[in-house]
N, C-alpha and C positions, 0 to 999 in steps of 0.2 A: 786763728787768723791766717796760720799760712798754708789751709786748706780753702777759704775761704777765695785767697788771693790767686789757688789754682785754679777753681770755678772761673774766675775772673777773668784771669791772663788768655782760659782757655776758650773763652767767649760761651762758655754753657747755659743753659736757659735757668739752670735752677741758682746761677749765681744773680740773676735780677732781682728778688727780691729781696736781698741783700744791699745791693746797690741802691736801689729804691730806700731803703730804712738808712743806710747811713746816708744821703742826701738829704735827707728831714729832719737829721741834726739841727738846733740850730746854732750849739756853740760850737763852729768848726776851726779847723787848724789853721794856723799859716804855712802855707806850702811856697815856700824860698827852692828856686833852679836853681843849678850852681851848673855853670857852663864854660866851655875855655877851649881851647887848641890841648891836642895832645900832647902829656908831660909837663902839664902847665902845674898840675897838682894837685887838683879838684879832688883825687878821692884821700888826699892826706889835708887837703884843707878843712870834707867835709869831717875828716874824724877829730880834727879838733874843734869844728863849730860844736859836733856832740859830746866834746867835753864839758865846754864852754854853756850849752844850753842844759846837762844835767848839773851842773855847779849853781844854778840857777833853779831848779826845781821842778824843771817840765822834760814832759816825756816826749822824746821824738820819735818817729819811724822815718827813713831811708830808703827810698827806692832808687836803685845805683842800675843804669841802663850801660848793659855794654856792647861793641858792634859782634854782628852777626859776618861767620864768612860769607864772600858771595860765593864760591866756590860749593862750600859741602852746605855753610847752613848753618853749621854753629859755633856756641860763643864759651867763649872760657870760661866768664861769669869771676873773674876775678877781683872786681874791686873793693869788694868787700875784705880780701885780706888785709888790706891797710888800715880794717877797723875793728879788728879782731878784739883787740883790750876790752871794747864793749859787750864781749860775747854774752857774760852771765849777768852783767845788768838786766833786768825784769823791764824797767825801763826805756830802753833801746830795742827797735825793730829794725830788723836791714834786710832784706831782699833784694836780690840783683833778677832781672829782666835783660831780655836780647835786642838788640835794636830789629832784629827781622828784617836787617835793608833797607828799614824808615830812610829816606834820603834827607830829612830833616831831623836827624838825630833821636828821633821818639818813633817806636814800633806804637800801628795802632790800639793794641792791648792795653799799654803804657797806661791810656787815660780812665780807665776803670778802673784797673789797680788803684791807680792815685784817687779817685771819686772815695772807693773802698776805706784807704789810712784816713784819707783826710774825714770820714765821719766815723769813726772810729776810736775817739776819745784821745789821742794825740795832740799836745798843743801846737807843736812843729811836727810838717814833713818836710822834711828835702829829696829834691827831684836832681840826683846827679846824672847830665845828659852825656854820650861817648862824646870823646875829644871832636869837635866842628872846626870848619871852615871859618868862610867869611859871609855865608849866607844861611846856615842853618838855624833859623830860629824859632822853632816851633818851643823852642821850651817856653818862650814870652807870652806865648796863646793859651801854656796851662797851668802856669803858676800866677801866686799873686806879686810877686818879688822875682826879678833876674838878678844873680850873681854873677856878672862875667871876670872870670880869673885870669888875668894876662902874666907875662915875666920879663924880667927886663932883656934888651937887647930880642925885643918883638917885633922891631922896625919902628921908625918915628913914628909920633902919632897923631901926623896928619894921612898917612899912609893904613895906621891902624882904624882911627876915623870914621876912612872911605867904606870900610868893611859894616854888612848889615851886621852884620851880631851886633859892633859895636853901640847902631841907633837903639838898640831894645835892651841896653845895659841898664838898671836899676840903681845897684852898685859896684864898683869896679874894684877889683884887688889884685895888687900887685905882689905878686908873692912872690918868695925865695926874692925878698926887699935884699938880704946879704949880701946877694951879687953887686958887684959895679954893673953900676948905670941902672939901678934903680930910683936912683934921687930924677935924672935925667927922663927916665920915664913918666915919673908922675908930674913931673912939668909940663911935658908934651902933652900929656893927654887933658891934662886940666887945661893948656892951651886951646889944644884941638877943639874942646867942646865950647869954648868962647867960639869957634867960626859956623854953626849952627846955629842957624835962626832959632831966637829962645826972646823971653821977655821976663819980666820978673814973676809969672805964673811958671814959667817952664821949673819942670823940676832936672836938673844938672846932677848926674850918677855921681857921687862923692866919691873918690877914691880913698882906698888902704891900704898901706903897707901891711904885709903878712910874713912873715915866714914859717910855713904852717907846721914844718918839721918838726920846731921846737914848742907850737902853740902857741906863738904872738901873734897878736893881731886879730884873736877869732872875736874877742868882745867889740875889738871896733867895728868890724864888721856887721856883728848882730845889731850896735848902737845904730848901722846905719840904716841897716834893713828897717829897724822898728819905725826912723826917723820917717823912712819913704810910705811906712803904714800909717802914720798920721797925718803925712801930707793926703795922703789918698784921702780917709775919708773912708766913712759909710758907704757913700753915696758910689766912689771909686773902686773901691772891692767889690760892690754890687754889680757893675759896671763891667770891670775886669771876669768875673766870674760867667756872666752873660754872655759874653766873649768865648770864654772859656767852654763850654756848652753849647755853641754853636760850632763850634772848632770841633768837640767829641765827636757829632752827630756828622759832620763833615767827613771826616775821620773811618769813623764806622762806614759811611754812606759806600769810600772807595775803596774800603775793606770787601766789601762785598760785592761788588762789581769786578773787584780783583780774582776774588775766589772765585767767582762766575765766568769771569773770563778764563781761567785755568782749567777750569770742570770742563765747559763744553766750548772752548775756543781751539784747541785741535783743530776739526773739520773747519774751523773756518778760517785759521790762519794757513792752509793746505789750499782752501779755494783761492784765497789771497795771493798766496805764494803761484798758483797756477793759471792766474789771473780771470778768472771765474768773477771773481770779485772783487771792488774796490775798500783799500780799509775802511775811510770812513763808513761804508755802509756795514762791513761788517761789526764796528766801534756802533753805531745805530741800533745793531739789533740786539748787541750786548746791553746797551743801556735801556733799549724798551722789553727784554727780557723772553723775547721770543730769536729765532733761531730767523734767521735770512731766510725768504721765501727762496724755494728752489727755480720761482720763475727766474730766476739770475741764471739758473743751468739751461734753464729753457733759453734764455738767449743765447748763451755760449753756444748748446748744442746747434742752433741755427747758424750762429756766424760758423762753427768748424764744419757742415754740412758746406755751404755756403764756399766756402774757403775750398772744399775738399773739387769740390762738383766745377771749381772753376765756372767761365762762363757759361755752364748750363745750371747753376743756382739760382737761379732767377726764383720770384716769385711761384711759377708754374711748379717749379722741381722743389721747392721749399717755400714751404707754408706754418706760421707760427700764432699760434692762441693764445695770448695769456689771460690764465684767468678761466679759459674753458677748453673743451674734448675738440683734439684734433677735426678736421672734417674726414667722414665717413670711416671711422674708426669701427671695425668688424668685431668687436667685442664690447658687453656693456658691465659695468660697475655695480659693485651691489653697493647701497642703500644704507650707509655706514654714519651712525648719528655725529656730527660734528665735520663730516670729510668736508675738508678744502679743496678745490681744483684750483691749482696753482700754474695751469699753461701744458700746452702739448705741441709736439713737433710733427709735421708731416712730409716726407720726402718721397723726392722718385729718385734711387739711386742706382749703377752699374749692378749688374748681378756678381755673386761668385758663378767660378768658373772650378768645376769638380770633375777628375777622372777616377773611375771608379774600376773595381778589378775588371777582368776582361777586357778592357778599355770603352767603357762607355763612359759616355763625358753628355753630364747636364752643363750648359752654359743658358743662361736667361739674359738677355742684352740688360736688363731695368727690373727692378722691384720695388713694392712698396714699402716703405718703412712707417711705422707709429713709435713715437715717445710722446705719454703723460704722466704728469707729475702731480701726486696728492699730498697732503696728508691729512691723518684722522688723528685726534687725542685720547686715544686707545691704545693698549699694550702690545706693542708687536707681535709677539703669539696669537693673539686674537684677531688683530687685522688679516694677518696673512692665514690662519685660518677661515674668515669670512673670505676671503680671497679667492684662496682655490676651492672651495666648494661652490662657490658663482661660476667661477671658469670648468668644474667639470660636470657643472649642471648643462653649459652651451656646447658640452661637446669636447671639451680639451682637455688631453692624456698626457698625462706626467713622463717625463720623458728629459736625456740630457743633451743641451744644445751646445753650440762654443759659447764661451764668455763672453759677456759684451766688454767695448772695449775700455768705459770709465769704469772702473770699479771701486762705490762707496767701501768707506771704510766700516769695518765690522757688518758687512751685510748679512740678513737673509734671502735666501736665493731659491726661487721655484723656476722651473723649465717646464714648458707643456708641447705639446705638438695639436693641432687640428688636423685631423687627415681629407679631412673632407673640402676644406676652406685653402689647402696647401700651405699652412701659416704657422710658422713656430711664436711661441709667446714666453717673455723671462719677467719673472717679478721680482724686482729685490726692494727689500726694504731696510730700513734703521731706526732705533729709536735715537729721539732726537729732543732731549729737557721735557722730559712730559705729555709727546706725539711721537706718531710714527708716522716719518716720511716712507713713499713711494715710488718709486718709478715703473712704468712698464712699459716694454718695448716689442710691440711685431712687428713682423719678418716676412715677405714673403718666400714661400721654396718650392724648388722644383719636385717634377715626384720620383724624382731617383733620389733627392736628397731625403722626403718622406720616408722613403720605403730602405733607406739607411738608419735613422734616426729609428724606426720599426723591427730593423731587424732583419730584414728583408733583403737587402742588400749592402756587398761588404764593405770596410771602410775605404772614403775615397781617400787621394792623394794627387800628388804633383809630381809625374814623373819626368820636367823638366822646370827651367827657372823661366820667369815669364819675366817682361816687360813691367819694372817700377823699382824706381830708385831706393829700395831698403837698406842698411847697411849687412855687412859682412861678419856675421858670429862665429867665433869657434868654441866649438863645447872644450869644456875641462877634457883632461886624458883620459881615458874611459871607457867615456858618454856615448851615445848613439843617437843621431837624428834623424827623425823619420818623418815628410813633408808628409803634411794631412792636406790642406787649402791655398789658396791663393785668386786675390784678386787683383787685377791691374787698374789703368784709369789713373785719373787725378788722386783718389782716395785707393789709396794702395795697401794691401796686409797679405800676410803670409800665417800660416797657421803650423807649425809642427810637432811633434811627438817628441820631447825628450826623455831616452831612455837613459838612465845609470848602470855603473857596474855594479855585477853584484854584490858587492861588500860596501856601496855607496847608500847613506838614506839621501830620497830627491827631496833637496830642499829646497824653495822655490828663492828664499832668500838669500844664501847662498851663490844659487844662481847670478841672482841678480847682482849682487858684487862682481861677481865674474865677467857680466858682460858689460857693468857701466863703463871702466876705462878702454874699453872696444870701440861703446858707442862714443866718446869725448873722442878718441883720436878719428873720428868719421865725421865730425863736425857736431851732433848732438849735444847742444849742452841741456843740463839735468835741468829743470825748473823745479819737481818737485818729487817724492819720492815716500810709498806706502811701503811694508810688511808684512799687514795684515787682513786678510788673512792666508794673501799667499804672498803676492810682489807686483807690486807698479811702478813705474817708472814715468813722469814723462818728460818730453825734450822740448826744447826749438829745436828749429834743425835749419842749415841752410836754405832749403827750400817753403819751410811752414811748418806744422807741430807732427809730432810722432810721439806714439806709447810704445812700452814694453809691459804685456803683462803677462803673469805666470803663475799656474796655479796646480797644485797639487792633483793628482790625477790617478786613483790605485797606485799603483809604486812606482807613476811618472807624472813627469812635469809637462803640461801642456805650456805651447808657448807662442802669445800671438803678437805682432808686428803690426802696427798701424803708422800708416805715412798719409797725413795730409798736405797735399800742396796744391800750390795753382799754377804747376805748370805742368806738361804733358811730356817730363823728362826719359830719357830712355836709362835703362840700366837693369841689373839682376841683383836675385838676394836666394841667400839660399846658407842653412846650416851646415858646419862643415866641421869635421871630427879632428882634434889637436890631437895627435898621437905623434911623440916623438919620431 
């Protein structure tokens, strides 16, 4: 049985048909709740109803539910020492269960358990729920019988009443009767329930004196229990149990929405938090079991385009498809069974601006940009292998480019170069519940930046700060920074080289602590914040949104700065070395 009850609790496939045979019982238990406020006494009441019902000849099982920390997670599992004396009865089952954070008092494992004992040759089970409020009543949805355990001086009981537990009371026990103001109790509540709408059908929860310490009072209880089963009826246990079984299946339904939301809700409480996304939409695609289309990025990426470019976003300068390939997109797709086009972005944005050794300097006024967005229900290894053997059948040589500036979490990451087309190309992908999303983005480049990117010419950089509002870094003590890029304009970034000491590993996370409370005191605040698989960061910012990302680089950290705004602020940015 108490292998049985682990298949069960644990939601395993091979404890169903288990479940299945004891539901086709047809002489089943009575399963009596016993429910109450904490300290009321439920687990010392229920050990003497199981005196009480073995003095009597039936064999009960106990399922004693106790709270779960929200904290670490787990539970003490103690109730059952109050029922110890039963230990070597053959006859008595107890197992204790966790609440798991149920906010209605019952974890939803709880109800298969209980399916389990109660076909399972048991005449009674009892279902002891953790100490509840005044609204927890799920125990009434899975038992046939409520027991709610009150004690005196619990507040009057027009006051107690008002509380739902109290409407879903069966029968009511007043226990640890010894105290004063137990006579005073049961007046009031036998009151109270005269001020509820009732008629001579209604059935009225009988109250009992208990005091369960010593074992009085469990017979009257039981008397009253069985009284409420004959009220019932066939017709009413059939009723109740129907109930009961649609409430499991309820139960299960947001178990598993839950766990689905925990598996692959990450990424999408990240776009949420970055407002990529709205919750509801994101609560929509949890429940239809697919992953938000990325055309939601596809619009982000157009409004921060849009936003960046200031009044030259227009239409002309930003162009957005959802649903199909950018217009005059210079590279084509392979042929990938199932692929989704999920929308593409097309821009004319400022160029970078690169000095290169000797001081030759590419600057381009305008480039063109591509982002589309797919996905296939194929294993990422395989997409992104179809991938790059399309792209180096047309021509395009693997090669590393900078970062773009969102970067998904856990990506795969290709860089190519076209030497002939002037056009860098980045693919990254993720898998994504059973697909792999895509993204791809080009670039156009100048040919001094080609023939960098080649080999051919050495690395560029900035050998002064230009025009755009970025904030002000200082590397840890050490460190060295070395300007690789920079671009100005409304959509502003800096690129540079962070080098460590040598007894330092670069760690890009690391970093990234180091420079958030830099970025909060320059007005940045965080909106949301990656790890993996180097460091992102991104802000508001006074003037519109900015990133920070950083990523691992041979035994340096690349590190790039993005400033979106709409307006045409003047200022410098530039890394700068904290050496005492």
């Amino acid at each position: 049985m108490a292998r049985a009850i682990t298949l069960a609790e644990s939601g395993q496939d091979s404890a169903r048909p288990l479940l299945r045979a004891a539901r086709e019982r047809g002489n089943r238990a009575v399963v009596l709740g016993v429910t109450g406020s904490p300290g009321s006494g439920k687990s010392t009441l229920t050990d003497a109803l199981i005196a009480a019902l073995r003095a009597r000849g039936q064999r009960v099982a106990v399922l004693a539910v106790d709270p779960s920390s929200p904290y670490s997670g787990g539970a003490i599992l103690g109730d059952r020492i109050r029922m110890l004396r039963h230990h070597g009865d053959p006859g008595v089952f107890v197992r204790s269960l966790a609440s798991r954070g149920a906010l209605g008092g019952l974890s939803p494992r709880t109800l298969p358990v209980l399916a389990l004992l109660e076909g399972s040759g048991f005449d009674w089970v009892i279902l002891e729920t953790v100490g509840v409020g005044q609204s927890e009543v799920d125990v009434a949805a899975v038992c046939d019988h409520t027991l709610l355990v009150l004690t005196p001086a619990g507040g009057d009981g027009v006051q107690a009443f008002k509380a739902g537990i109290m409407e879903i009371a069966d029968v009511i026990a007043v226990n640890k009767a010894d105290l004063p103001g137990a006579d005073r109790t049961v007046r009031e509540l036998l009151a109270a329930q005269g001020l509820a709408p009732h008629d001579a059908s209604t059935w009225l929860a009988p109250v009992r004196r208990t005091v369960a310490a010593q074992g009085e009072g469990a017979d009257a209880v039981l008397e009253a229990v069985l009284a409420h089963r004959a009220w019932l009826g066939e017709e009413g246990l059939h009723a109740r149990r129907a109930a009961r079984a649609e409430f499991e299946v309820r139960t299960l339904v947001q178990e598993r929405v839950l766990k689905r939301a925990r598996e692959v809700g990450g990424d999408l409480y990240a776009r949420v938090a970055r407002g990529e996304l709205d919750a509801d939409a994101a609560a929509d695609a949890l429940l239809s079991g697919q992953a938000p289309p990325m055309s939601e990025q596809v619009t982000l990426e157009a409004e921060f385009l849009r936003r960046a470019l200031g009044q030259q976003g227009g239409a002309e300068h930003v162009s957005v498809t959802p649903g199909a390939l950018p217009p005059d997109l210079p590279v084509t797709l392979p042929d990938l069974p199932g692929m989704r086009m999920l929308g593409g972005v097309r821009s004319v944005e400022p160029g970078w601006t690169f000095v290169y050794p000797g001081g030759t300097q590419s600057a381009a006024p305008l480039r063109l940009r591509w982002r589309v967005f797919v996905d296939v229900p194929t294993p990422q290894p395989e997409v992104m292998d179809a991938l790059v053997r399309q792209f180096a059948e047309q021509g395009w040589q693997e090669t590393h480019s900078f970062p773009s500036v969102f970067v998904e979490a856990n990506p795969s990451l290709w860089e190519g170069l076209h030497p002939e087309l002037l056009r860098t190309l980045v693919v990254q992908s993720r898998q994504q519940e059973g697909a792999t999303q895509v993204n791809l983005t080009l670039t156009d480049a100048e040919p001094e930046y080609v023939e960098h990117l080649r080999g051919e010419r050495g690395r560029p950089h900035l050998s002064d700060s230009f025009e755009a509002p970025l904030p002000t870094l200082t590397l840890p003590n050490g460190w060295r920074g070395e300007m690789v890029s920079g671009q100005g304009g409304a959509l502003r970034s800096v690129k540079a080289a962070l080098l460590p000491p040598p007894d330092v590993a670069p760690d890009p996370a690391t970093l990234l602590a180091h420079f958030l409370p830099q970025l909060e005191r320059q007005g940045w605040r965080l909106l949301h914040r990656e790890d993996t698989p180097g460091a992102l960061s991104v802000h508001r910012t006074p003037l519109g949104v900015g990133t920070l990302t950083l990523r691992l680089e041979d035994q340096n950290v690349s590190a790039l700065i993005v400033h979106a705004t709409a307006e045409q602020g003047r200022g410098s940015s530039r890394f700068t070395v904290g050496i005492p």
